[in-house]
Biopython code that builds the backbone (N, CA, C, O; Angstrom):
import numpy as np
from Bio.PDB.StructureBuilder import StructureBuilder

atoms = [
    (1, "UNK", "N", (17.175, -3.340, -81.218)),
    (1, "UNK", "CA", (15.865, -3.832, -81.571)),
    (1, "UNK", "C", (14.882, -3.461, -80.468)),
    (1, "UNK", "O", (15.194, -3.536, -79.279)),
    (2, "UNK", "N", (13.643, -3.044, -80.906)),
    (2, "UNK", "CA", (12.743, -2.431, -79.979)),
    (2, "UNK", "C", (11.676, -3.607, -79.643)),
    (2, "UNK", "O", (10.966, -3.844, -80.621)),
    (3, "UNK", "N", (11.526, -4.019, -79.053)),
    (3, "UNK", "CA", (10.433, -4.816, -78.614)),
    (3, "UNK", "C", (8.831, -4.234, -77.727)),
    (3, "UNK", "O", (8.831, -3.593, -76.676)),
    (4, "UNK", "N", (8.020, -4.520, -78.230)),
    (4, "UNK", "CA", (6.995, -3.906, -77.488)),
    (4, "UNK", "C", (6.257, -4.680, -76.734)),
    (4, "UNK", "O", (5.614, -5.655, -77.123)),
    (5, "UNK", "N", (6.323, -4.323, -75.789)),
    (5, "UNK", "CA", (5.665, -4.928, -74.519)),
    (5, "UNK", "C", (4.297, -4.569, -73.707)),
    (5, "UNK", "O", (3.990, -3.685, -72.907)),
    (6, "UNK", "N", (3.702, -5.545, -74.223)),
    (6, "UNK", "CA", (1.944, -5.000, -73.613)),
    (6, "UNK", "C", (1.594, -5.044, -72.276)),
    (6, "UNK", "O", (2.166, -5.834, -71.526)),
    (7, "UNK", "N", (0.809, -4.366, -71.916)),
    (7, "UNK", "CA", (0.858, -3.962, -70.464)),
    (7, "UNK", "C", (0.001, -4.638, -69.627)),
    (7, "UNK", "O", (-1.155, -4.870, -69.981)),
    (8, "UNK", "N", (0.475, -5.016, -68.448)),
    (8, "UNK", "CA", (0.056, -5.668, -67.527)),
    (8, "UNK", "C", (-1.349, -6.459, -67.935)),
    (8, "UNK", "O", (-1.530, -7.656, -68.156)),
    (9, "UNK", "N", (-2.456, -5.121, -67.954)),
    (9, "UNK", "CA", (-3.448, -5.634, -67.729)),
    (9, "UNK", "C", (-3.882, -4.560, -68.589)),
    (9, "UNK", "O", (-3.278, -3.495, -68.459)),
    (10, "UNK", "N", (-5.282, -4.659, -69.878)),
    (10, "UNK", "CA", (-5.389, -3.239, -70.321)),
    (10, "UNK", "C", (-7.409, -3.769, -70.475)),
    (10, "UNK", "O", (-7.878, -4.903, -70.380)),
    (11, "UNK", "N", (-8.010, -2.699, -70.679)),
    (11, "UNK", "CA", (-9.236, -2.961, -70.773)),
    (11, "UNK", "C", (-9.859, -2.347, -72.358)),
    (11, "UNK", "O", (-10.067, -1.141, -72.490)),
    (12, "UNK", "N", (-10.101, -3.279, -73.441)),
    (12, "UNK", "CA", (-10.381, -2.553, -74.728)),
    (12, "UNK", "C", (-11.546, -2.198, -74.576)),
    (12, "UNK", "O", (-12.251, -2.889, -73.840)),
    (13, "UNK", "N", (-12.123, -0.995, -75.231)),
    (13, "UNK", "CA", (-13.730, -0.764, -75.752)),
    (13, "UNK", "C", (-13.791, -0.352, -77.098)),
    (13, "UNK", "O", (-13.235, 0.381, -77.915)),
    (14, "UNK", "N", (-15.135, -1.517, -76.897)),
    (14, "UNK", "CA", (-15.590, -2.172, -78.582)),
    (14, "UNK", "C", (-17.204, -1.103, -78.505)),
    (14, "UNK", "O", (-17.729, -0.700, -77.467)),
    (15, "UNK", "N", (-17.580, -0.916, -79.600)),
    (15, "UNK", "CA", (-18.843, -0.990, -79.862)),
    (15, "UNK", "C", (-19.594, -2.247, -79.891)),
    (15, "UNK", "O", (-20.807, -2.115, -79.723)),
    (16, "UNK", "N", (-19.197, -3.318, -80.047)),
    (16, "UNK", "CA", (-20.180, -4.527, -79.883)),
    (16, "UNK", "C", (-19.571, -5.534, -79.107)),
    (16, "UNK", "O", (-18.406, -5.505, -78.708)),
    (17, "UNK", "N", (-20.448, -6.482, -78.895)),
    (17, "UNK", "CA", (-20.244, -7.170, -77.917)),
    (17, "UNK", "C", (-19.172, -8.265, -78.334)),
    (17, "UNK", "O", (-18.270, -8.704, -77.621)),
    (18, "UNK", "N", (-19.450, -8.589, -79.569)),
    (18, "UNK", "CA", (-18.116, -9.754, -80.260)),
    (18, "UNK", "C", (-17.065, -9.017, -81.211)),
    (18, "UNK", "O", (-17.097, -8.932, -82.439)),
    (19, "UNK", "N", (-16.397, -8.656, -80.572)),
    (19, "UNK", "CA", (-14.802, -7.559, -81.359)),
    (19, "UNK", "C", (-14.285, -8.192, -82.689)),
    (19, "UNK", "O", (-13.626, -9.146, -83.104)),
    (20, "UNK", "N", (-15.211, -6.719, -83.253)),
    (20, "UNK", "CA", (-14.154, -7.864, -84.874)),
    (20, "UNK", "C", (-13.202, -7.086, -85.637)),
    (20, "UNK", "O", (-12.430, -7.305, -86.571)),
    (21, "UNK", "N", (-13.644, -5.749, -84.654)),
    (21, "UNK", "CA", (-12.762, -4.639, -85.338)),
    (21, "UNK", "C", (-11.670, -4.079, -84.284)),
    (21, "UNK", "O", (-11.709, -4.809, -83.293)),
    (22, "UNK", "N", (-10.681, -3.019, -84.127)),
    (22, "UNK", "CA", (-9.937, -2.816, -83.943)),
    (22, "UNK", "C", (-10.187, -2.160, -82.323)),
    (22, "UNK", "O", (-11.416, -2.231, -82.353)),
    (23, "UNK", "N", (-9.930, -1.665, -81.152)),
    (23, "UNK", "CA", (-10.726, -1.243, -80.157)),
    (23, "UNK", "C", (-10.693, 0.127, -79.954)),
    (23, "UNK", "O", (-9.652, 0.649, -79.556)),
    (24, "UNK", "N", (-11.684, 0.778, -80.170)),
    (24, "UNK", "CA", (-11.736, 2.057, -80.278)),
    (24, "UNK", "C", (-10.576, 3.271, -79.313)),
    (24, "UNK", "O", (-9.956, 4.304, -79.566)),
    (25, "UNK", "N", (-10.787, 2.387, -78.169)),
    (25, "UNK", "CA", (-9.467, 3.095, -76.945)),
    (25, "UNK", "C", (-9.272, 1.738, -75.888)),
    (25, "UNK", "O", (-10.093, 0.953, -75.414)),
    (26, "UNK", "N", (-7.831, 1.855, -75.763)),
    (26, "UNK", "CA", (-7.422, 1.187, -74.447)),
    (26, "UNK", "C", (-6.992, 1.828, -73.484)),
    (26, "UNK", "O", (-6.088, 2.663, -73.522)),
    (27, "UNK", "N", (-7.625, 1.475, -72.529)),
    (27, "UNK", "CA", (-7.298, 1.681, -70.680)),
    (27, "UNK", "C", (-6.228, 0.935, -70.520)),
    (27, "UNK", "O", (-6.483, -0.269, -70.489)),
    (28, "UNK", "N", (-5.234, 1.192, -70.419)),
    (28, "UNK", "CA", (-3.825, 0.766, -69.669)),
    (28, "UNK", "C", (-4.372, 0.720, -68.180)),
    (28, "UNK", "O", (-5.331, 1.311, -67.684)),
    (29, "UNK", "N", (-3.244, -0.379, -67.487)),
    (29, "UNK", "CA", (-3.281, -0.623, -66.135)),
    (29, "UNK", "C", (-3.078, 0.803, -65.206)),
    (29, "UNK", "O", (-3.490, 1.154, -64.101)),
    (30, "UNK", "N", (-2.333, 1.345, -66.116)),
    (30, "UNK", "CA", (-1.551, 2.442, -65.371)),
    (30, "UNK", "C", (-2.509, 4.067, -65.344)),
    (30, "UNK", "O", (-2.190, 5.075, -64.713)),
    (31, "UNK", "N", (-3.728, 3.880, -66.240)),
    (31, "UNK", "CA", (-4.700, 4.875, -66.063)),
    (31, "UNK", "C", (-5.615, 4.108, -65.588)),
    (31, "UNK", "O", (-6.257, 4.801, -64.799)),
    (32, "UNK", "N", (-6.041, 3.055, -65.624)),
    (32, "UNK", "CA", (-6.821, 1.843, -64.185)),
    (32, "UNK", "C", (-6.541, 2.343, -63.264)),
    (32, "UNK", "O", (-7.441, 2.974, -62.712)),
    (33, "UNK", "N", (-5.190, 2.330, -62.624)),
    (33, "UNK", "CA", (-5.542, 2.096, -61.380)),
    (33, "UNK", "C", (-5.255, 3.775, -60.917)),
    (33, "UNK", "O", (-5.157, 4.034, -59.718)),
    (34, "UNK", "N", (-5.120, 4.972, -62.050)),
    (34, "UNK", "CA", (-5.236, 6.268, -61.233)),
    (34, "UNK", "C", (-7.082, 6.400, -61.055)),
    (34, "UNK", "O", (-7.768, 7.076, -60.289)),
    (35, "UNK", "N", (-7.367, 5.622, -61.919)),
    (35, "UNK", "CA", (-9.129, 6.041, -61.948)),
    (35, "UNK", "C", (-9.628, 5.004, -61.091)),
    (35, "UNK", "O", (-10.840, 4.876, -60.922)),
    (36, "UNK", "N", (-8.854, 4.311, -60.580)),
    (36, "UNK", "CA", (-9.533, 3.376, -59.277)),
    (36, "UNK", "C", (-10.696, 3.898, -58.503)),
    (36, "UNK", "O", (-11.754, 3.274, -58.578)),
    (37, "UNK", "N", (-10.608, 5.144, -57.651)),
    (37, "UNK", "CA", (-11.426, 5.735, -56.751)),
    (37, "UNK", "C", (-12.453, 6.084, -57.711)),
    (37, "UNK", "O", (-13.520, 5.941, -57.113)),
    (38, "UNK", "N", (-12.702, 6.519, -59.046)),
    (38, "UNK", "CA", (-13.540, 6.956, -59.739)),
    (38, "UNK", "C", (-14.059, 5.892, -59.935)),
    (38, "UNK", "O", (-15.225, 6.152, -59.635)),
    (39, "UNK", "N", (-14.038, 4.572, -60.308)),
    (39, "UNK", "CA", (-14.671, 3.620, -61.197)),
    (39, "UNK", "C", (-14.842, 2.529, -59.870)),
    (39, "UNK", "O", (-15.282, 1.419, -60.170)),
    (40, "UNK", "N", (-14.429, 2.857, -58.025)),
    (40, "UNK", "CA", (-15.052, 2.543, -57.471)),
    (40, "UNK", "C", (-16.674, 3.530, -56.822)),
    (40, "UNK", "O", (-17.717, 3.067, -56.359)),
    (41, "UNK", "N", (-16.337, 4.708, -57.014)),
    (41, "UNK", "CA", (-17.563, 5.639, -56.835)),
    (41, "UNK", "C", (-18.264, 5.210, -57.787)),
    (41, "UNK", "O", (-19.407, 4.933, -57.423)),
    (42, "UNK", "N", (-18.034, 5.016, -58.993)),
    (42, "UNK", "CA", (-18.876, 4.537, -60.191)),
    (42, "UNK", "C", (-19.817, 3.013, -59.534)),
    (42, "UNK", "O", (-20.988, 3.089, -59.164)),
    (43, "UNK", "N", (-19.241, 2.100, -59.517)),
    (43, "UNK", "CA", (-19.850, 0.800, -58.978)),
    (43, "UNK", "C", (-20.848, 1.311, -57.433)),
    (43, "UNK", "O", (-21.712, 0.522, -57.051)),
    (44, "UNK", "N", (-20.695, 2.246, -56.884)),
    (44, "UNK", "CA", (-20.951, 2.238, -55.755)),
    (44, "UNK", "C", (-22.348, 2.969, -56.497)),
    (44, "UNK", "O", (-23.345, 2.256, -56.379)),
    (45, "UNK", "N", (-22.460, 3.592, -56.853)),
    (45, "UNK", "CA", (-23.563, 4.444, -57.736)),
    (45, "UNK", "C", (-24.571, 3.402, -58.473)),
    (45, "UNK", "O", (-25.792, 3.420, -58.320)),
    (46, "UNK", "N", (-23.916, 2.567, -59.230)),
    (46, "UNK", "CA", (-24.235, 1.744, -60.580)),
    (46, "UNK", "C", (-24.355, 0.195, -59.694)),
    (46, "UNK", "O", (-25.468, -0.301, -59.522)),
    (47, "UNK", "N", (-23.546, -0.244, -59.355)),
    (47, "UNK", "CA", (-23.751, -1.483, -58.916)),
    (47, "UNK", "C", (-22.963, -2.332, -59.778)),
    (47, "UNK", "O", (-22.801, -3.543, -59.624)),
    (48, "UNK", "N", (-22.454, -1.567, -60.751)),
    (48, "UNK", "CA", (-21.248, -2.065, -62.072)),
    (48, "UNK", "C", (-20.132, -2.060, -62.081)),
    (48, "UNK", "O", (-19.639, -0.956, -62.314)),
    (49, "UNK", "N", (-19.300, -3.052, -61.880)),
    (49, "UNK", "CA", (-17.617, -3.190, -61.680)),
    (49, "UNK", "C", (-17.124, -3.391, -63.111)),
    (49, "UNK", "O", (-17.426, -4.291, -63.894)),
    (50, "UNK", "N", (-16.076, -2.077, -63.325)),
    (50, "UNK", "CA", (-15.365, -2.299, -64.675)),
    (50, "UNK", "C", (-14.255, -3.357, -64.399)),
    (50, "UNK", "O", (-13.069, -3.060, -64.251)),
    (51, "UNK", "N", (-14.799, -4.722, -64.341)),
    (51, "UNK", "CA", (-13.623, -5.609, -64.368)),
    (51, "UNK", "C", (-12.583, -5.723, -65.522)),
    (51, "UNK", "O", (-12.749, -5.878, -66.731)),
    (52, "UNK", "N", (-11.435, -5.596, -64.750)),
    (52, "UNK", "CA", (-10.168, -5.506, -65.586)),
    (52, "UNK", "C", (-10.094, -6.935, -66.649)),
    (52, "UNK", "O", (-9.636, -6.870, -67.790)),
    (53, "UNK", "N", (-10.568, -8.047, -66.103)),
    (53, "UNK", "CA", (-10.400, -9.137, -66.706)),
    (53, "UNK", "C", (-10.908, -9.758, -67.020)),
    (53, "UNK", "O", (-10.636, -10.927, -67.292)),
    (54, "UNK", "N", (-12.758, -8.661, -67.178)),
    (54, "UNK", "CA", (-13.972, -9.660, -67.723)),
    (54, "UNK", "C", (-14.325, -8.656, -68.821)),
    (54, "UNK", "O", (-13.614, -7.826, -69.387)),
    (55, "UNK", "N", (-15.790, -9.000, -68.985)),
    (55, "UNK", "CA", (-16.783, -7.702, -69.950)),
    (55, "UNK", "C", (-17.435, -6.495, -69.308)),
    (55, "UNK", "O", (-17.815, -6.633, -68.145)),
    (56, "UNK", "N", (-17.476, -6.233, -69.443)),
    (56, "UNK", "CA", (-18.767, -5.068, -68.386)),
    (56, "UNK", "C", (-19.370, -4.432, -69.859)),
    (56, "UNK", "O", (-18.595, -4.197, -70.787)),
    (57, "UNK", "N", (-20.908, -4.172, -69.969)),
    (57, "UNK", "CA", (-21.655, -3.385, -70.831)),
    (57, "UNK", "C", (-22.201, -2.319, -70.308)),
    (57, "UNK", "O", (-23.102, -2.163, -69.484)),
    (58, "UNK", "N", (-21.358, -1.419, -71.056)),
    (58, "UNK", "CA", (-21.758, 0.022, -70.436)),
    (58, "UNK", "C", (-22.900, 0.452, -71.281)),
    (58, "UNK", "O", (-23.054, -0.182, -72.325)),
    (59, "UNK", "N", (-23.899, 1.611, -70.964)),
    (59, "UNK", "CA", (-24.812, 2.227, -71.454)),
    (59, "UNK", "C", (-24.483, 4.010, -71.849)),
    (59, "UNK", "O", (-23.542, 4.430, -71.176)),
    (60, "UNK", "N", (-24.887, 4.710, -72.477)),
    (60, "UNK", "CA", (-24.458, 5.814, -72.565)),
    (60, "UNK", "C", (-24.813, 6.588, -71.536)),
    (60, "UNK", "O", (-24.202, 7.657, -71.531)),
    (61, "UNK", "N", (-25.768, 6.409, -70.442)),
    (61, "UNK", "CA", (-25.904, 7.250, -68.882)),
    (61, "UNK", "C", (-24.316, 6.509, -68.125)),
    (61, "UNK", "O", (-23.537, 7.103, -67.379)),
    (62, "UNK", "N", (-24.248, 5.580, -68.443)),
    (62, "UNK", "CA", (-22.747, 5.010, -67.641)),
    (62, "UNK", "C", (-22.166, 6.088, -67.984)),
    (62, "UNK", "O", (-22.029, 7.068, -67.251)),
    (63, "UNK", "N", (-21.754, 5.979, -69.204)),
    (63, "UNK", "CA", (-20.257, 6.786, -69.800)),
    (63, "UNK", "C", (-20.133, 8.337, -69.701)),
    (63, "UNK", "O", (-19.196, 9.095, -69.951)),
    (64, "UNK", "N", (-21.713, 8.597, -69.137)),
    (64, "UNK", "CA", (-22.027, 10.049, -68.745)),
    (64, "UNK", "C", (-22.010, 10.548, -67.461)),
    (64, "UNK", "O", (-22.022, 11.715, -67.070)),
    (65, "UNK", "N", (-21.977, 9.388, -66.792)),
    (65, "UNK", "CA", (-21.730, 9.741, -64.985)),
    (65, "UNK", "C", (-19.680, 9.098, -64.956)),
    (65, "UNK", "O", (-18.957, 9.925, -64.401)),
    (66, "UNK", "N", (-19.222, 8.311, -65.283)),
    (66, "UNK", "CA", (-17.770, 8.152, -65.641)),
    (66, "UNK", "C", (-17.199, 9.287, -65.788)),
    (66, "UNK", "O", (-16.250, 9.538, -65.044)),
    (67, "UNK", "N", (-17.640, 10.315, -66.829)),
    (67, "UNK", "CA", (-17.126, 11.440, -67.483)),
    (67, "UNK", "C", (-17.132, 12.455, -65.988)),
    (67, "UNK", "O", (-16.153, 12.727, -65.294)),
    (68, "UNK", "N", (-18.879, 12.979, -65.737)),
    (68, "UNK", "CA", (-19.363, 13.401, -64.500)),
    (68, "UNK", "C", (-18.219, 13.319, -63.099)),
    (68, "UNK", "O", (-17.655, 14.225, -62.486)),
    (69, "UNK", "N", (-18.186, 12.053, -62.955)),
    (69, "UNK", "CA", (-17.266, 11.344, -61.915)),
    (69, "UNK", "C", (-15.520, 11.727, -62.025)),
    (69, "UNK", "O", (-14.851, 12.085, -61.056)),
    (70, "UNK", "N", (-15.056, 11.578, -63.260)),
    (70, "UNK", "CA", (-13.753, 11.707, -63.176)),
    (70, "UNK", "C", (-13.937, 13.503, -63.523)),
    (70, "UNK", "O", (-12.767, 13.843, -63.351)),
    (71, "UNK", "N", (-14.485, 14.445, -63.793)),
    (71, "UNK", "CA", (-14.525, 15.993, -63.567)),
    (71, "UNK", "C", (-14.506, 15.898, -62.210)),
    (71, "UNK", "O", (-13.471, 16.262, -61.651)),
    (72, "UNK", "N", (-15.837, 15.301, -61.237)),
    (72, "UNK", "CA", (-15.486, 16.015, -59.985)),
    (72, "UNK", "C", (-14.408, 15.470, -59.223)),
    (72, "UNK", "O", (-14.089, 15.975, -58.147)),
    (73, "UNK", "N", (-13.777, 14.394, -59.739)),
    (73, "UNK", "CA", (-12.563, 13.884, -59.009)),
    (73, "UNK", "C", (-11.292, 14.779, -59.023)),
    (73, "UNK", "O", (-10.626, 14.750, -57.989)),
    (74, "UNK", "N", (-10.786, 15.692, -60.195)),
    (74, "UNK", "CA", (-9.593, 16.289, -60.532)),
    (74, "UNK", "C", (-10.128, 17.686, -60.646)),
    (74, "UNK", "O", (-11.245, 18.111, -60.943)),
    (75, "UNK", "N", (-8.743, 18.411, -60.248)),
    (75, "UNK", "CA", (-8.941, 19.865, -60.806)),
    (75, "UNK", "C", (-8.733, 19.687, -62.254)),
    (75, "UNK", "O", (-8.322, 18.671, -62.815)),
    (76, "UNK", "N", (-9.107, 20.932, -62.838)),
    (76, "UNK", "CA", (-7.963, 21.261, -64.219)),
    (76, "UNK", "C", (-6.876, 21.314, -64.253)),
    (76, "UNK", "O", (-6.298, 21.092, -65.317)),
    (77, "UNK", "N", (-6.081, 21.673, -62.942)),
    (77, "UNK", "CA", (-4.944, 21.277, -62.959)),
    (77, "UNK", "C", (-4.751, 20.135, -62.810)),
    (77, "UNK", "O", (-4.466, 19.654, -63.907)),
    (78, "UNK", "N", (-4.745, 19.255, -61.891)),
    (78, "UNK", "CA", (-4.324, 18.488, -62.209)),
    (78, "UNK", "C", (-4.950, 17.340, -63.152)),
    (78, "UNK", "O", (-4.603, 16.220, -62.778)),
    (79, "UNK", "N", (-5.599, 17.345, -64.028)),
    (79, "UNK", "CA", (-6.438, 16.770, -65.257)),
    (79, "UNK", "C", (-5.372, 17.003, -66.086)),
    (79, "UNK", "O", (-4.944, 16.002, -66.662)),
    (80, "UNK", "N", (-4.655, 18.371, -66.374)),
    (80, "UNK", "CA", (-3.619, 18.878, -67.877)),
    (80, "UNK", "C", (-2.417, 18.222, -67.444)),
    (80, "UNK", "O", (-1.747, 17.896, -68.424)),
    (81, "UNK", "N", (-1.817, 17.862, -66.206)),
    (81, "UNK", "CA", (-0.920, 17.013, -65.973)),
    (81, "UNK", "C", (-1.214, 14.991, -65.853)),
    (81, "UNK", "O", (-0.482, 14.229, -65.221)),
    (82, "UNK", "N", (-2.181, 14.675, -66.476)),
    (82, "UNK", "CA", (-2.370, 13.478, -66.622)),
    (82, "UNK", "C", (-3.450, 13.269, -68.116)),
    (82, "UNK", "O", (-4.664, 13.210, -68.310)),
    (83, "UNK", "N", (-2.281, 13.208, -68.914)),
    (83, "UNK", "CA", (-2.455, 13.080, -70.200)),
    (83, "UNK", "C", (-3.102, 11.361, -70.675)),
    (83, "UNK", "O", (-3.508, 11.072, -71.801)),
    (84, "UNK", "N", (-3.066, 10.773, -69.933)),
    (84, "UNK", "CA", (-3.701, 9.815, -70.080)),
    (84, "UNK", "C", (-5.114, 9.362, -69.950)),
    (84, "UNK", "O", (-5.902, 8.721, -70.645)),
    (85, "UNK", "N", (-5.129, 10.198, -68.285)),
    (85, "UNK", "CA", (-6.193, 10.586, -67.957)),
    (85, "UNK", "C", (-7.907, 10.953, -68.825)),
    (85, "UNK", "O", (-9.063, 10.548, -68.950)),
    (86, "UNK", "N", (-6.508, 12.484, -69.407)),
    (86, "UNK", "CA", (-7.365, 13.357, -70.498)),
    (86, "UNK", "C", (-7.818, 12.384, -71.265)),
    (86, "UNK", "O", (-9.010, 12.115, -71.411)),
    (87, "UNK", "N", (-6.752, 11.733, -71.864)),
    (87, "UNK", "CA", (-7.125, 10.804, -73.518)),
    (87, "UNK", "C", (-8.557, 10.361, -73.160)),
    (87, "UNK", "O", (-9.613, 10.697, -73.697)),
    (88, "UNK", "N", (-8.305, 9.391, -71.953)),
    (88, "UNK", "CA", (-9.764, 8.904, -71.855)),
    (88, "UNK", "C", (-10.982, 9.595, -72.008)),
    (88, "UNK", "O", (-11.807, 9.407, -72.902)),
    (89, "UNK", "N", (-11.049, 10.448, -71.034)),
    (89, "UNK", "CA", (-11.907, 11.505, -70.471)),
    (89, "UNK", "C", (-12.651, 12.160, -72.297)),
    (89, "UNK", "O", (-13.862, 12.182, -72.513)),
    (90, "UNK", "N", (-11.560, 12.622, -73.378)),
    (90, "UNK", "CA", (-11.708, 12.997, -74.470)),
    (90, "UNK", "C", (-12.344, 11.796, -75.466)),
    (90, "UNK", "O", (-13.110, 11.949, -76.417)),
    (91, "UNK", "N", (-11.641, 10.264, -74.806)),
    (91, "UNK", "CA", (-12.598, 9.335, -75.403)),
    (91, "UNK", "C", (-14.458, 9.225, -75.010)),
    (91, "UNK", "O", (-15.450, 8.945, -75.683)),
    (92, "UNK", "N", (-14.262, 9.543, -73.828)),
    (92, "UNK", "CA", (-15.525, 8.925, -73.204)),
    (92, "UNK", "C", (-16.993, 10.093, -73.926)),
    (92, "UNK", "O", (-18.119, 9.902, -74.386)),
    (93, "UNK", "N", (-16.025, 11.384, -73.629)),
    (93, "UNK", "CA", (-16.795, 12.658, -74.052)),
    (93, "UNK", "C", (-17.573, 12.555, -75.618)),
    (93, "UNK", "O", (-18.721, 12.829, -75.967)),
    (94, "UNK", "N", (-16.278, 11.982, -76.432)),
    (94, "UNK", "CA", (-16.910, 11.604, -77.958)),
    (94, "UNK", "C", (-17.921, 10.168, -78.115)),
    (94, "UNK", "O", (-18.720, 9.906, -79.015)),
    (95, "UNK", "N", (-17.688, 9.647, -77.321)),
    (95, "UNK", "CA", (-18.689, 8.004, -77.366)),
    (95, "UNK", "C", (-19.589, 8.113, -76.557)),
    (95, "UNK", "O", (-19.994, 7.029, -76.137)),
    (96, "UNK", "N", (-20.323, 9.432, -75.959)),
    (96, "UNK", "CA", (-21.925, 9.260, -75.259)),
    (96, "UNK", "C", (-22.831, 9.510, -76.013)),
    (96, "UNK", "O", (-23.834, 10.213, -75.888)),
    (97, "UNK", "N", (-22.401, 8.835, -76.910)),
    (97, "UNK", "CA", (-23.617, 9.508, -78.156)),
    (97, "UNK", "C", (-24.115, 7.717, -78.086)),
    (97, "UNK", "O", (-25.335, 7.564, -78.146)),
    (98, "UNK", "N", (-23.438, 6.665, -77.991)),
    (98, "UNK", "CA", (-23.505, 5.344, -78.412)),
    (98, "UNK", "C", (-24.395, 4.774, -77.501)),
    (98, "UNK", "O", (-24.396, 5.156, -76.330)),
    (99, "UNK", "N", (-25.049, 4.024, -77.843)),
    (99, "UNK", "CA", (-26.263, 3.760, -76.984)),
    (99, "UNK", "C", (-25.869, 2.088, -75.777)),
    (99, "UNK", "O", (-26.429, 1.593, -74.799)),
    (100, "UNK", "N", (-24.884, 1.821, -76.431)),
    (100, "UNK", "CA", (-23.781, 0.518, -75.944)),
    (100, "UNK", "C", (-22.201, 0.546, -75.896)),
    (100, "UNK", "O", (-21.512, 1.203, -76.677)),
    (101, "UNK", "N", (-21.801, -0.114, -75.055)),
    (101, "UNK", "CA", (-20.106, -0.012, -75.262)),
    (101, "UNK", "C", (-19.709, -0.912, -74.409)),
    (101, "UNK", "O", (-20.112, -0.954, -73.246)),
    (102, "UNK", "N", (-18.544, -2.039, -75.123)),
    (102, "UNK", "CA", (-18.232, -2.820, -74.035)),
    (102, "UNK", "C", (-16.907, -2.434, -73.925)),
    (102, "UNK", "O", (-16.215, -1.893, -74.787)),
    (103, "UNK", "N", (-16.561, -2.806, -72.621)),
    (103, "UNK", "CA", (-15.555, -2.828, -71.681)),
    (103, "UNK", "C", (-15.197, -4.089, -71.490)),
    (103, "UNK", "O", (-15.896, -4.928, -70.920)),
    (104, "UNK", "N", (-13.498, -4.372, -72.211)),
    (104, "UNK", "CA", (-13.327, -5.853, -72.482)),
    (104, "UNK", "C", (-12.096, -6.242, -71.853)),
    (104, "UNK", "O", (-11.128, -6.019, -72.579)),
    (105, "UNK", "N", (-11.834, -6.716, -70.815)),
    (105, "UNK", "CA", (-10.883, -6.803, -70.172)),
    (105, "UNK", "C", (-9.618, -8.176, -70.401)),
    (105, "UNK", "O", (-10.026, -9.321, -70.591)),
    (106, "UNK", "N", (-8.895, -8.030, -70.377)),
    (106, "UNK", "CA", (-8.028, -9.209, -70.602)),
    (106, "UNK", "C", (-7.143, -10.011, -69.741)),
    (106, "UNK", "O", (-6.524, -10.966, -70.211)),
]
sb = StructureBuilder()
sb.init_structure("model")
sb.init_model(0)
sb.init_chain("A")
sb.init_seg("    ")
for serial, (resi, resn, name, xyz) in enumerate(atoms, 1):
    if name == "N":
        sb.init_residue(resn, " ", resi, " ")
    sb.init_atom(name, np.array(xyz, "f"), 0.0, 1.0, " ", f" {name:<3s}", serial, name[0])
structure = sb.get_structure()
């Protein structure tokens, strides 16, 4: 029997602020804390902490310096060896069109 086990700590993003639908992508702990240095350059920029265990409301210039931020952090190489990474990076790229996005931590 397989049991699934949710992870530590994960951060959902909703399009709105009260989640009624399903969460567009989750941040696992385990791509948290490789994007640590990024999403502390981010706050250091922004003044905005993606808390793991609160809300944070991002804007679409956020999700455009995030994107910005985690390119100049990695090569391409090593970006194609962190597939998790990518996922995000491929999430964030398709949702700067959205003029809001929360970051919902648990």
């Amino acid at each position: 029997m397989m049991i699934y086990k949710h992870p530590v700590m994960a951060i959902y993003f909703y399009p709105t602020k009260y989640p009624r639908e399903k969460a567009l992508f989750v941040l696992t702990d385990k791509v948290y804390d490789e994007l640590e240095p990024v999403f502390a350059e981010f706050r250091k920029k922004t003044g905005i902490f993606i808390d793991p265990y609160g809300d944070t409301k991002l804007v679409a210039e956020n999700l455009m310096l995030i994107n910005q931020l985690i390119k100049g952090s990695y090569t391409s190489k090593e970006l194609s060896r962190l597939a998790d990474v990518q996922g995000f990076l491929f999430f964030i790229e398709n949702e700067e069109h959205r003029e809001v996005m929360y970051a919902v931590g648990d």
